[in-house]
PASEBA-1860 file (N, C-alpha, C; in nm, 3 decimals):
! residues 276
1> XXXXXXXX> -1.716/-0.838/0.675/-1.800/-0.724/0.710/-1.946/-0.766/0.716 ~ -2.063/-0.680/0.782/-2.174/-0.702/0.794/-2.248/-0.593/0.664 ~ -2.344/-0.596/0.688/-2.489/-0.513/0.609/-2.458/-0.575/0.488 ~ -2.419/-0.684/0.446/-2.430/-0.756/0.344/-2.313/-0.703/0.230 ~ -2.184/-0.684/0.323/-2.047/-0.678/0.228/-1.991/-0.802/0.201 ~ -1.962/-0.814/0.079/-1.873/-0.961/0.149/-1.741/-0.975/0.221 ~ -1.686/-1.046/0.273/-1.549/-1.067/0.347/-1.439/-1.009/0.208 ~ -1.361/-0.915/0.319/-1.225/-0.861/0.248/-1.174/-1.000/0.192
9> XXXXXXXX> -1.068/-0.943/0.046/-1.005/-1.017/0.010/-0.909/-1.059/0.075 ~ -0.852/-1.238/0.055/-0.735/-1.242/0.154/-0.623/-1.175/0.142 ~ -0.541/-1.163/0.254/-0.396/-1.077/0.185/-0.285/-1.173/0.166 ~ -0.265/-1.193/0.030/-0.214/-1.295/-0.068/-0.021/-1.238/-0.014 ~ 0.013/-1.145/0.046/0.166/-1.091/0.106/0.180/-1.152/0.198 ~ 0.054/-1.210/0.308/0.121/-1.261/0.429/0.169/-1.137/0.520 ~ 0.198/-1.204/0.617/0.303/-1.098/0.765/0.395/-1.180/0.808 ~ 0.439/-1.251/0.684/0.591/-1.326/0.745/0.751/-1.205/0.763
17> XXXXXXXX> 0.870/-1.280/0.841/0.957/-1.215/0.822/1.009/-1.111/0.736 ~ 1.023/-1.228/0.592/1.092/-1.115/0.474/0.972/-1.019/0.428 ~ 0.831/-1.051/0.447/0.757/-0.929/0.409/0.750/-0.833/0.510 ~ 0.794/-0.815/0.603/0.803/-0.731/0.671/0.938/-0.663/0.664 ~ 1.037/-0.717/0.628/1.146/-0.612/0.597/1.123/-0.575/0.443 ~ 1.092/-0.630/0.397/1.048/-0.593/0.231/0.997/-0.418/0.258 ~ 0.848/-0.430/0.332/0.788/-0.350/0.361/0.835/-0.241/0.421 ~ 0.949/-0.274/0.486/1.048/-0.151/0.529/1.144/-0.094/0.409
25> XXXXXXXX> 1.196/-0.150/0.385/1.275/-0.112/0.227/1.157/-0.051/0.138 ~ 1.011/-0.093/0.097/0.940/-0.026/0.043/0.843/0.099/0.107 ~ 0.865/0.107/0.181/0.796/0.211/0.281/0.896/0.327/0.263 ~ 1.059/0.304/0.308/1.143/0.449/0.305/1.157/0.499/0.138 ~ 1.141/0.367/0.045/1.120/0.443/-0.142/1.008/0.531/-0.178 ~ 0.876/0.460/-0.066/0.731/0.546/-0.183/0.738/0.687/-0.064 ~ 0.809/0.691/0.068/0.737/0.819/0.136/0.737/0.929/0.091 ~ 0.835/0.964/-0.013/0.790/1.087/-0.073/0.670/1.111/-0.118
33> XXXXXXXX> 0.583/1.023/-0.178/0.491/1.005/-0.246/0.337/0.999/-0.158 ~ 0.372/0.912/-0.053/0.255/0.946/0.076/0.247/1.044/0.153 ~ 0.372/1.109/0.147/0.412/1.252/0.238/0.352/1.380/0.187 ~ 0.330/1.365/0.034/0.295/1.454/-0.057/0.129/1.443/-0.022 ~ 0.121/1.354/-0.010/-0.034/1.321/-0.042/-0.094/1.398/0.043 ~ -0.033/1.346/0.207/-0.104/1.404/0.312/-0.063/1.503/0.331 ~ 0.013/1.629/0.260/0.065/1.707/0.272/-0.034/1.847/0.179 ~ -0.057/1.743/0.108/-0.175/1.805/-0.027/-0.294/1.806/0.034
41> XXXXXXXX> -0.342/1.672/0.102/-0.517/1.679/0.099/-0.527/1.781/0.275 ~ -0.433/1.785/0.309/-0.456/1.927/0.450/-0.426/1.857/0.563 ~ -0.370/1.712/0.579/-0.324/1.688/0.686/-0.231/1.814/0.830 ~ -0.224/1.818/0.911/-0.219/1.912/0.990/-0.143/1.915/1.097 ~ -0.139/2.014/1.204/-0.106/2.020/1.341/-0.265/2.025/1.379 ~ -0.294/1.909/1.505/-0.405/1.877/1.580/-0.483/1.808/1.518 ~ -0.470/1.789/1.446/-0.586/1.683/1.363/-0.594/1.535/1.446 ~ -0.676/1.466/1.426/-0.737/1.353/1.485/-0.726/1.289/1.379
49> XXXXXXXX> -0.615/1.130/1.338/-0.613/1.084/1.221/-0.644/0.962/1.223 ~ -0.731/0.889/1.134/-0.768/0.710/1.141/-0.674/0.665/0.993 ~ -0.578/0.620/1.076/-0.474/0.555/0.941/-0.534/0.354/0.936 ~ -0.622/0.346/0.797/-0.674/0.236/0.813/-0.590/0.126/0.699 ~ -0.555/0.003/0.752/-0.483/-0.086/0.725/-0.317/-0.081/0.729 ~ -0.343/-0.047/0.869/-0.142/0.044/0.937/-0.060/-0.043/0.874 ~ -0.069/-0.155/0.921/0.025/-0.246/0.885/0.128/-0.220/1.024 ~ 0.251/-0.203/0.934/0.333/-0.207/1.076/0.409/-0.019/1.111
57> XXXXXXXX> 0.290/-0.019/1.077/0.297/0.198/1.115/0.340/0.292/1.072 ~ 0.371/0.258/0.943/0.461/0.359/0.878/0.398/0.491/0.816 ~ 0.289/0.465/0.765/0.217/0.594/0.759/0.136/0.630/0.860 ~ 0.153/0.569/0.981/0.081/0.634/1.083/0.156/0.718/1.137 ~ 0.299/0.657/1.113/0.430/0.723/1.201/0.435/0.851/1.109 ~ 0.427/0.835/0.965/0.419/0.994/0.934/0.362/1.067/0.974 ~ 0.191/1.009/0.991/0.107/1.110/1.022/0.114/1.212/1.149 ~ 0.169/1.105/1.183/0.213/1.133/1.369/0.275/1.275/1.367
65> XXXXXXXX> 0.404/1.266/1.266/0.528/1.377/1.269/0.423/1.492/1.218 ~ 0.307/1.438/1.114/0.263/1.607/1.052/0.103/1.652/1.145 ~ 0.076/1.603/1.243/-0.060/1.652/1.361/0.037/1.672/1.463 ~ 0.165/1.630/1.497/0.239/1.689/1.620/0.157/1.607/1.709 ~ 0.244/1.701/1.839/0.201/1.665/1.983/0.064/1.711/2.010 ~ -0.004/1.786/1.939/-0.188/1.825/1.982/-0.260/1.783/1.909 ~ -0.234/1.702/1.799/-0.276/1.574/1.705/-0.247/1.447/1.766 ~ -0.320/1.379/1.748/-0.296/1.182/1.738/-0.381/1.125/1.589
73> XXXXXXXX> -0.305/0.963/1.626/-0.332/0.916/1.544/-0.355/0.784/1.585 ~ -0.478/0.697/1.517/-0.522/0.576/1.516/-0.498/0.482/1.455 ~ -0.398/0.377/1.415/-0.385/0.280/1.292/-0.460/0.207/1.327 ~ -0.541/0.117/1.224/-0.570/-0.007/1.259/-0.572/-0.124/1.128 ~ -0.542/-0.260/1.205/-0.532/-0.345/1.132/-0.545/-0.455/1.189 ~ -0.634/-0.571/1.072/-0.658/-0.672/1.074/-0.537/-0.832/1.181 ~ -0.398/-0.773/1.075/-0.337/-0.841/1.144/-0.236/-0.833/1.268 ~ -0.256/-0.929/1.377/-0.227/-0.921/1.484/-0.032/-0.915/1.463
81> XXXXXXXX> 0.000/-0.945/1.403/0.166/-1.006/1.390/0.218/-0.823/1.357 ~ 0.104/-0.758/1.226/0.143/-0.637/1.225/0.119/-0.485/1.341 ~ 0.018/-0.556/1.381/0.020/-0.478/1.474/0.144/-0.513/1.617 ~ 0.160/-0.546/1.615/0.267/-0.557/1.700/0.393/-0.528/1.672 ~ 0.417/-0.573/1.563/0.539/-0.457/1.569/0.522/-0.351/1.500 ~ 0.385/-0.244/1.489/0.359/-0.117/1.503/0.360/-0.069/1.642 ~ 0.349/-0.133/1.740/0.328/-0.095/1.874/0.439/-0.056/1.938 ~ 0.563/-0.201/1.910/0.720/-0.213/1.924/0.758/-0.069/1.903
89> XXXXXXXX> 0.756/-0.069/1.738/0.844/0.052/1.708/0.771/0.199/1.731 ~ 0.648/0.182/1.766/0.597/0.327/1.837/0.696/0.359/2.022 ~ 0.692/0.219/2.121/0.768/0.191/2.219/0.910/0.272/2.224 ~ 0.983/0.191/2.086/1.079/0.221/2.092/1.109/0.352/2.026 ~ 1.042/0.437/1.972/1.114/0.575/1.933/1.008/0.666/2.011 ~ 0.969/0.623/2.142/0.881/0.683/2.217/0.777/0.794/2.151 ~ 0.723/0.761/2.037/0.624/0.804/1.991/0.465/0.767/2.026 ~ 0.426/0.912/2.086/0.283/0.900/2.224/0.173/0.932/2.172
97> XXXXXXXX> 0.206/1.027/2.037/0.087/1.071/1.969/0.005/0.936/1.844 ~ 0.040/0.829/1.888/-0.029/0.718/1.799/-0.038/0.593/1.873 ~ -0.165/0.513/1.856/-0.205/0.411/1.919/-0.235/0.304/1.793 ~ -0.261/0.191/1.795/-0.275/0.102/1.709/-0.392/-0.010/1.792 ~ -0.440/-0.062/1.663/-0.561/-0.141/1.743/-0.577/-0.302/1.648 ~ -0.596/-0.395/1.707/-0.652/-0.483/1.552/-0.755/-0.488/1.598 ~ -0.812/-0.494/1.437/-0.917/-0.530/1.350/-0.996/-0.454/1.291 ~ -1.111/-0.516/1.242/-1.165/-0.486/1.107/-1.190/-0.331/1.098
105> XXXXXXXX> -1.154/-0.214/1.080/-1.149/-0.069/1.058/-1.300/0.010/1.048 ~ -1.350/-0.114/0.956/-1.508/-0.082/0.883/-1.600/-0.116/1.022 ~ -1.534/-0.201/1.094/-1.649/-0.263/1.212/-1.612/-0.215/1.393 ~ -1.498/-0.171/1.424/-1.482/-0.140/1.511/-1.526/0.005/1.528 ~ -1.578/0.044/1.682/-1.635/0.130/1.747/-1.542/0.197/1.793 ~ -1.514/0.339/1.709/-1.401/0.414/1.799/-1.449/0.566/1.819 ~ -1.438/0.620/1.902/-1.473/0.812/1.945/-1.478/0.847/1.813 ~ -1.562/0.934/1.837/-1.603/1.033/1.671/-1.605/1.209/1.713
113> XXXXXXXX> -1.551/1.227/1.637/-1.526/1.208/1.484/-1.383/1.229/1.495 ~ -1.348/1.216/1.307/-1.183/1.208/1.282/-1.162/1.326/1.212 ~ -1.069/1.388/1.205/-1.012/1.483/1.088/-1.025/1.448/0.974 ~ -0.964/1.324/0.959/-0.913/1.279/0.792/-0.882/1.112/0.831 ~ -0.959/0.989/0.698/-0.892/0.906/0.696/-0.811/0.880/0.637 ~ -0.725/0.808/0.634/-0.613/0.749/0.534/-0.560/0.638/0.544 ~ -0.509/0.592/0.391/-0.474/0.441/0.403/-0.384/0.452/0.276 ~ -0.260/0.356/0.307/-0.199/0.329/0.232/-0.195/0.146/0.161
121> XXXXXXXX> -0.235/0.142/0.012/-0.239/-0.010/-0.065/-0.353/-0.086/0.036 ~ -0.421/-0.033/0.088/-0.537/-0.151/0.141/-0.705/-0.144/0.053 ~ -0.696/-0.064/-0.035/-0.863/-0.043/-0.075/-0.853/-0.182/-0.195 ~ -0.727/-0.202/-0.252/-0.728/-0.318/-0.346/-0.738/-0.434/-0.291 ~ -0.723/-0.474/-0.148/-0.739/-0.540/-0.075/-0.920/-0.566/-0.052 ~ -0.997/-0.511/-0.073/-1.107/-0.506/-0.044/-1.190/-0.564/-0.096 ~ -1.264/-0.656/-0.090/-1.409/-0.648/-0.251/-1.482/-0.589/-0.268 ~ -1.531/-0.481/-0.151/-1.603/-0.394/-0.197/-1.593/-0.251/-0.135
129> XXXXXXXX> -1.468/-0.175/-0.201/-1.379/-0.090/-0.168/-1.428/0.033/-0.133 ~ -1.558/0.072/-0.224/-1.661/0.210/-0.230/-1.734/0.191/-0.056 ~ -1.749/0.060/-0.062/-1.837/0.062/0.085/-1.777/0.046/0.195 ~ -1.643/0.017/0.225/-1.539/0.035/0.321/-1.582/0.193/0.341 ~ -1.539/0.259/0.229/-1.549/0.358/0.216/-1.648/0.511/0.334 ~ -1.766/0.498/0.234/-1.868/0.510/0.300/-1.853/0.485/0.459 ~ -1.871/0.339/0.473/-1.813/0.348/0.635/-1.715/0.421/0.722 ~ -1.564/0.482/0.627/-1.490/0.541/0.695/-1.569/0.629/0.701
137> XXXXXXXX> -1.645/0.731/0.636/-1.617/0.840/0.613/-1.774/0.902/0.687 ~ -1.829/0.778/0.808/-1.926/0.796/0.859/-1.839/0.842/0.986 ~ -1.712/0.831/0.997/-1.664/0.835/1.151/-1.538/0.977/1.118 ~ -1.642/1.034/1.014/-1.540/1.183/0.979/-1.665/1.334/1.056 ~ -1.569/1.394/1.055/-1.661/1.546/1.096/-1.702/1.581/0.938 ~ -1.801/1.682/0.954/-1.796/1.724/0.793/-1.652/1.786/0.739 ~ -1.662/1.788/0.660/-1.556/1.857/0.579/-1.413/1.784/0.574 ~ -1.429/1.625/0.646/-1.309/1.568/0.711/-1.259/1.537/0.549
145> XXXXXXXX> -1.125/1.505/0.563/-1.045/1.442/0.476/-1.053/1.299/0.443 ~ -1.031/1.273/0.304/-1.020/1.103/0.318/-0.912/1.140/0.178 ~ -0.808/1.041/0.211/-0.686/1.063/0.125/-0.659/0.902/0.147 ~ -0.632/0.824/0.022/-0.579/0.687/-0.022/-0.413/0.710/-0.108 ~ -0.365/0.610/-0.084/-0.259/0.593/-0.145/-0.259/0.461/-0.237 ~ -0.251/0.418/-0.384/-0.307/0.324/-0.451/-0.189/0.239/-0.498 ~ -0.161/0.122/-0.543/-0.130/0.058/-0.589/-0.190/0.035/-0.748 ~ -0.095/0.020/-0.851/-0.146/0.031/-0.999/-0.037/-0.067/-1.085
153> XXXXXXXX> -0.072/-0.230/-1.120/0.004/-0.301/-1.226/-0.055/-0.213/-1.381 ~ -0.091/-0.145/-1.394/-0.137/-0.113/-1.561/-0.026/-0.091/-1.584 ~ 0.047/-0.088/-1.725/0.120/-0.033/-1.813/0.297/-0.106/-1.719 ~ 0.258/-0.194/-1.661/0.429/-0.262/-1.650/0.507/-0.276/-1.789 ~ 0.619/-0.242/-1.792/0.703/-0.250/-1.916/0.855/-0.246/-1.921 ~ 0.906/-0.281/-2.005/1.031/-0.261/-2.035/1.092/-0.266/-2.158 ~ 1.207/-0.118/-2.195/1.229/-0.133/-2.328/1.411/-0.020/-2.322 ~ 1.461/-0.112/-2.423/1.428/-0.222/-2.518/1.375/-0.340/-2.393
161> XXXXXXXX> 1.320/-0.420/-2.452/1.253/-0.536/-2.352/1.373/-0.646/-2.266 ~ 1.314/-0.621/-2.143/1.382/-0.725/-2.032/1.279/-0.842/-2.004 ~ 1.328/-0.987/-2.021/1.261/-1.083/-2.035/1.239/-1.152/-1.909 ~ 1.318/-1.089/-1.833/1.282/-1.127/-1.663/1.229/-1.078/-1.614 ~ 1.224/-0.925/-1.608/1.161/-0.798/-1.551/0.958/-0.834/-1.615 ~ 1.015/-0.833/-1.731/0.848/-0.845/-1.808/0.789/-0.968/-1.746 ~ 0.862/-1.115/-1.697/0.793/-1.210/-1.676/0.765/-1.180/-1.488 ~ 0.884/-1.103/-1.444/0.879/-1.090/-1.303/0.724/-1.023/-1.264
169> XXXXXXXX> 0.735/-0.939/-1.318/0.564/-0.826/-1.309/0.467/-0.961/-1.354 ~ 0.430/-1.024/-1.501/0.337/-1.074/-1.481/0.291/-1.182/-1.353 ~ 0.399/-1.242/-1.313/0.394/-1.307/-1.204/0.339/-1.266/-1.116 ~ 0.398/-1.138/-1.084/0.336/-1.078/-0.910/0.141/-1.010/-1.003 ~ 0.163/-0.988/-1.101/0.020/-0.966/-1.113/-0.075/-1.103/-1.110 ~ 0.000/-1.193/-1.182/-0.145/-1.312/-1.143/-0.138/-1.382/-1.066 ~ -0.062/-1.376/-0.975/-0.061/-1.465/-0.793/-0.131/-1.329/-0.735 ~ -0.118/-1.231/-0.752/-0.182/-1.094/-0.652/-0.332/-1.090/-0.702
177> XXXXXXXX> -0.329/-1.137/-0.801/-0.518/-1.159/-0.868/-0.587/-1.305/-0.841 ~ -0.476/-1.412/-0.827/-0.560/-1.495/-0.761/-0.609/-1.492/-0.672 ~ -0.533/-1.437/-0.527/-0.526/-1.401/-0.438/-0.600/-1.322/-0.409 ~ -0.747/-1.291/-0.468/-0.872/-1.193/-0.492/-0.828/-1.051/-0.472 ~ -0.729/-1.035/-0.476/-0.706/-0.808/-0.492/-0.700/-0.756/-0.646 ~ -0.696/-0.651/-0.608/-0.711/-0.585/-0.694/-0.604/-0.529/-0.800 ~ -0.542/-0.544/-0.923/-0.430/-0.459/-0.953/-0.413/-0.332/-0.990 ~ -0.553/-0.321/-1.036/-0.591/-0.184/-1.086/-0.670/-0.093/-1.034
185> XXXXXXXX> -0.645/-0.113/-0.936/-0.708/-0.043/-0.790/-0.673/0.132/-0.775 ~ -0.579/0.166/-0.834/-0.545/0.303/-0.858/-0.586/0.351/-0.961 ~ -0.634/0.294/-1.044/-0.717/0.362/-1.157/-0.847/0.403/-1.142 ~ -0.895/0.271/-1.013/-1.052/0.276/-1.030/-1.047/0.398/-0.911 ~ -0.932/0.476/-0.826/-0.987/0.554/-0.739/-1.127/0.652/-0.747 ~ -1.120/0.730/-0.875/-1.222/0.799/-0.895/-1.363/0.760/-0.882 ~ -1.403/0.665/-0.923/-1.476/0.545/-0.946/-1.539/0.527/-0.832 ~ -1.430/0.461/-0.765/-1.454/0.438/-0.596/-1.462/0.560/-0.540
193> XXXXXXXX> -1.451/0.638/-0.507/-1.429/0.768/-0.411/-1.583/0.774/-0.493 ~ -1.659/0.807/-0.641/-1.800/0.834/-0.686/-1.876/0.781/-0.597 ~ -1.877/0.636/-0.565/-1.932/0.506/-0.542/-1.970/0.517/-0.410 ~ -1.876/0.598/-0.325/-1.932/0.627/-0.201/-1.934/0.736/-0.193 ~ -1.997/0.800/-0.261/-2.029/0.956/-0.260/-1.977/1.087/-0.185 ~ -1.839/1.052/-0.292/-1.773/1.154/-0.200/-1.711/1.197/-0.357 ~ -1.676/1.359/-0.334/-1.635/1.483/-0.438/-1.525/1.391/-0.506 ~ -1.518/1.390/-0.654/-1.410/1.384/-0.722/-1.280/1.409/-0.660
201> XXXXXXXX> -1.158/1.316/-0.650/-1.114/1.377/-0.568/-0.963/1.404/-0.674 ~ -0.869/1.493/-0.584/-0.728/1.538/-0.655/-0.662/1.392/-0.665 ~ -0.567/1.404/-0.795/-0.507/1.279/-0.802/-0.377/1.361/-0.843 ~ -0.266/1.234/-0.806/-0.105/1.211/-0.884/-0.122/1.058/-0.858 ~ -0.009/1.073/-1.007/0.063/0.940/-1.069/0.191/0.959/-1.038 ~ 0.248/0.863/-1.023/0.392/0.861/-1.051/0.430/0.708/-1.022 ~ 0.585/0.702/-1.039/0.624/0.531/-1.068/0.794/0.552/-0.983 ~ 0.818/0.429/-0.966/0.930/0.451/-0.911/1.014/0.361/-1.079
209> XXXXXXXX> 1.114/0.405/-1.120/1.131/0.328/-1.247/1.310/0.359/-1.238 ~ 1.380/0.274/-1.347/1.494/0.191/-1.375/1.557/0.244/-1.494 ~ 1.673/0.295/-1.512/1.719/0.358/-1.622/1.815/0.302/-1.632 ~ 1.882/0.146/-1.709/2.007/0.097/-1.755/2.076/0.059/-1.541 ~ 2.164/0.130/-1.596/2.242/0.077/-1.472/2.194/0.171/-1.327 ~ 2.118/0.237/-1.312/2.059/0.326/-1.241/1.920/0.288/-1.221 ~ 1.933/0.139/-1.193/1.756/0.072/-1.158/1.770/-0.025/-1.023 ~ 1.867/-0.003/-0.952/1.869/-0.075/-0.829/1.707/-0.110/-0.688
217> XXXXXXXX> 1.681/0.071/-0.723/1.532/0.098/-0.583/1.459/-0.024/-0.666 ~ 1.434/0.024/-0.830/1.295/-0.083/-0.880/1.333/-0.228/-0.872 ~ 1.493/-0.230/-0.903/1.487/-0.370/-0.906/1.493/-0.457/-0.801 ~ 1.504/-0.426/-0.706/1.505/-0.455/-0.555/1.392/-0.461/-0.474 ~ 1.283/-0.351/-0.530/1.151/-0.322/-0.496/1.136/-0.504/-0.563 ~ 1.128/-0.510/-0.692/1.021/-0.614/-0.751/1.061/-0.772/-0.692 ~ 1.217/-0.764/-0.670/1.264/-0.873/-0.654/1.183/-0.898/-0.497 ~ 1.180/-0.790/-0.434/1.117/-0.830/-0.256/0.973/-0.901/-0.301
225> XXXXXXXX> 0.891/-0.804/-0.398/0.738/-0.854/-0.457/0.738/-0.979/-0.450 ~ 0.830/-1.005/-0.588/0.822/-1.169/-0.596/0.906/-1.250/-0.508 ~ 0.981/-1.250/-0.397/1.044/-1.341/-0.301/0.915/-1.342/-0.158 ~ 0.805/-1.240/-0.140/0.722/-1.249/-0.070/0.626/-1.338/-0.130 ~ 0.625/-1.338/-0.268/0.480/-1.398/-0.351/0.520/-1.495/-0.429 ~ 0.669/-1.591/-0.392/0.756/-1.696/-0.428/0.627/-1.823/-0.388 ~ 0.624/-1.911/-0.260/0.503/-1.989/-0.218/0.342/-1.934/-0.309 ~ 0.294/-1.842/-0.328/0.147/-1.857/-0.427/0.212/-1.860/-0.547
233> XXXXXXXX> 0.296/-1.832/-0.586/0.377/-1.844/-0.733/0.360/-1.975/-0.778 ~ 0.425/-2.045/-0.679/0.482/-2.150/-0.701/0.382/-2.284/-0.669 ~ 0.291/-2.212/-0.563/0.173/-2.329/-0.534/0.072/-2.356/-0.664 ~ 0.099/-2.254/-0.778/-0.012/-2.214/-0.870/0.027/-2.284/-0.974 ~ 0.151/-2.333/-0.958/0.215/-2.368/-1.070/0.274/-2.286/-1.174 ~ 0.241/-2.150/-1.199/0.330/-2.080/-1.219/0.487/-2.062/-1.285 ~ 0.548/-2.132/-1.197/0.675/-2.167/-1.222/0.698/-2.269/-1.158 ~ 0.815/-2.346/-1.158/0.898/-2.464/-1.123/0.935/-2.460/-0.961
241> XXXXXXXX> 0.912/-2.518/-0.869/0.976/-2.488/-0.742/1.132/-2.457/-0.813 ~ 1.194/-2.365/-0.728/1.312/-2.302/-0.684/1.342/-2.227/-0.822 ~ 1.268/-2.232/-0.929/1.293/-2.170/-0.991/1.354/-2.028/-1.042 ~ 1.297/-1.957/-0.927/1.280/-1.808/-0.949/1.432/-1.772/-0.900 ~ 1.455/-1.839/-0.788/1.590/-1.823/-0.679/1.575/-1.645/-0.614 ~ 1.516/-1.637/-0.546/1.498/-1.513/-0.445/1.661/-1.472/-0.433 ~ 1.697/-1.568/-0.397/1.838/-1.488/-0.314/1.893/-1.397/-0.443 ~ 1.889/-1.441/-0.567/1.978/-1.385/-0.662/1.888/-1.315/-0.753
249> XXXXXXXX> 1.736/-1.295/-0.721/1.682/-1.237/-0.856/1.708/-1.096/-0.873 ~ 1.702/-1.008/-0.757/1.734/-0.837/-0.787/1.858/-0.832/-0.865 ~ 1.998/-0.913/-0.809/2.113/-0.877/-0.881/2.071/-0.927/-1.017 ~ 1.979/-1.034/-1.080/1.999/-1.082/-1.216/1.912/-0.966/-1.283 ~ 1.800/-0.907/-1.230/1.725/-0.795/-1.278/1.861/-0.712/-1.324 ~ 1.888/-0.626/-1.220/1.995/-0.527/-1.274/2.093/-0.558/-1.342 ~ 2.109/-0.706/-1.395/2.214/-0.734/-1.461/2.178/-0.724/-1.601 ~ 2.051/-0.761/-1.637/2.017/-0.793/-1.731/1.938/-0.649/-1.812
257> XXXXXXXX> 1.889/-0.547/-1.695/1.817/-0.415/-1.755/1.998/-0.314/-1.762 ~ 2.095/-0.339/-1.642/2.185/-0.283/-1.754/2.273/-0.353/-1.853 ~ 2.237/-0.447/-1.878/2.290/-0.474/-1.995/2.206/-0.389/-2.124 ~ 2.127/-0.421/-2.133/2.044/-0.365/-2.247/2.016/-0.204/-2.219 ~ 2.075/-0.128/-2.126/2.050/0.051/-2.126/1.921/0.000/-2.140 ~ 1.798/-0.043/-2.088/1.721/-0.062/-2.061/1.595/0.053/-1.924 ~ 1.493/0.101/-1.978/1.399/0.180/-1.908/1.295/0.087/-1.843 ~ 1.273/0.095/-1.729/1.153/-0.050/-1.662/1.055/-0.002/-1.564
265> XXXXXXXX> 0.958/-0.019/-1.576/0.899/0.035/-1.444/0.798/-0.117/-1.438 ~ 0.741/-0.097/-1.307/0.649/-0.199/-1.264/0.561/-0.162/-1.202 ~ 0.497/-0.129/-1.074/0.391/-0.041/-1.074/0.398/0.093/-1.060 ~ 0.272/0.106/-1.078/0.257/0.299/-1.014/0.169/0.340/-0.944 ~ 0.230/0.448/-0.855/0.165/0.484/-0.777/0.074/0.631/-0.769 ~ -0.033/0.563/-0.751/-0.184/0.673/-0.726/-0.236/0.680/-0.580 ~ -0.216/0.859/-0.578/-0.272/0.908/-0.498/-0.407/0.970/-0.516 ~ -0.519/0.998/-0.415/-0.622/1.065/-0.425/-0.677/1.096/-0.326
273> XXXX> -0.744/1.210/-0.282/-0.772/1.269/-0.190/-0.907/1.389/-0.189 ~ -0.972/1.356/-0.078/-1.135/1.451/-0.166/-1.150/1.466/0.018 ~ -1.266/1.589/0.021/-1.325/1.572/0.161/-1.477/1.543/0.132 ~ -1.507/1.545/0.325/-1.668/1.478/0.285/-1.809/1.641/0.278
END
């Protein structure tokens, strides 16, 4: 970025293959949770929406279904590999009310003004998240919406304690922190939303979590985490090459949290939403 931001953090996930189906398997678990959001902060029929850091469209594609046909919507994103197959699967389910663009969100020149921005897990991505910010919320009408969806490692746990699950989370937290992001990026929403001077905004928590033999979504969720974040794991030293074994870690998770009737969660998810 310019006016003296520094350059976004890198994105330590990549846009390879398995993170992109990962991202599909984790996209159809949290939509209740993003659906709510934009459902809460006044998303609409006709609204004009800037969905910033699309990825490969999935909350643009919501947004799409809740502005209708006299609404559109704008994703944009950095990477070229994701944008393309946001474009694909807009093609293929002939969806007209959304366009996609790459690059930088904060720096590109697009028609003004917007209804509402929104973004799903990209402000932890940022280094300087308040002033992204600010910038969206220069390309809003008054009163526009800005609604985030957060990512949150605080309080990972498991009990009685799982010794894979507990080491699996610290893992994806300190390859995702080398990797300059943020983990606690859903905590600091308030913070951030202050920072660029915008109203306190409404929040929910919630977690997607694992009860004994009834932890398949989480354990499957974490196992994709760490088989995407297997190479910085492993470049860090971390662990042992082949150590981790991707192919088999979700089934050893659930083997091992139901063995022990075991409760697990790994992150959580924060929403927040304020207008300008």
């Amino acid at each position: 970025m310019t006016g003296g931001d520094r350059d976004p953090a890198p994105y330590v996930f990549g846009h390879s293959e398995v993170e992109l189906r990962r991202l599909a398997f984790q996209a159809a678990l949290i939509e209740p949770v993003t659906r709510r959001l934009l459902v809460d902060a006044g998303v609409t029929s006709g609204m004009r929406v800037l969905d910033v850091g699309t990825g490969r469209g999935d909350v643009a594609f919501l947004v799409a279904e809740l502005v209708g046909e006299s609404g559109s919507v704008v994703g944009i994103d950095r990477a070229p590999e994701a944008v393309a197959v946001a474009r694909e699967r807009a093609e293929q389910a002939s969806i007209a009310n959304v366009s996609f663009v790459e690059g930088d969100p904060a720096e590109l020149t697009l028609p003004a003004p917007f209804d509402a921005v929104v973004g799903r897990y990209v402000l932890q991505f940022q280094s300087d998240p308040s002033a992204m910010l600010r910038r969206l919320v220069s390309r809003l009408r008054p009163g526009g919406i800005v609604a985030f969806h957060e990512i949150d490692w605080t309080g990972y746990r498991s009990y009685p304690p799982v010794a894979l699950w507990d080491r699996c989370c610290s893992l994806v937290v300190q390859a995702v922190e080398a990797g300059g992001a943020d983990t606690h990026s859903g905590s600091k929403l308030p913070s951030t939303f202050a920072a660029a001077e915008l109203a306190a905004p409404s929040m929910q928590m919630s977690a997607i979590v694992g009860a004994g033999a009834n932890c398949g979504d989480a354990a499957q969720r974490l196992a994709g985490i760490v088989a995407t974040l297997t190479p910085a794991i492993e470049g860090r030293g971390l662990v042992e090459p082949g150590e981790l074994d991707a192919e088999t870690l979700a089934q050893r998770l659930i083997d091992d949290v139901t063995a022990s009737a075991s409760f697990v969660v790994a992150s959580s998810e924060f929403t927040a939403w304020s207008r300008t």
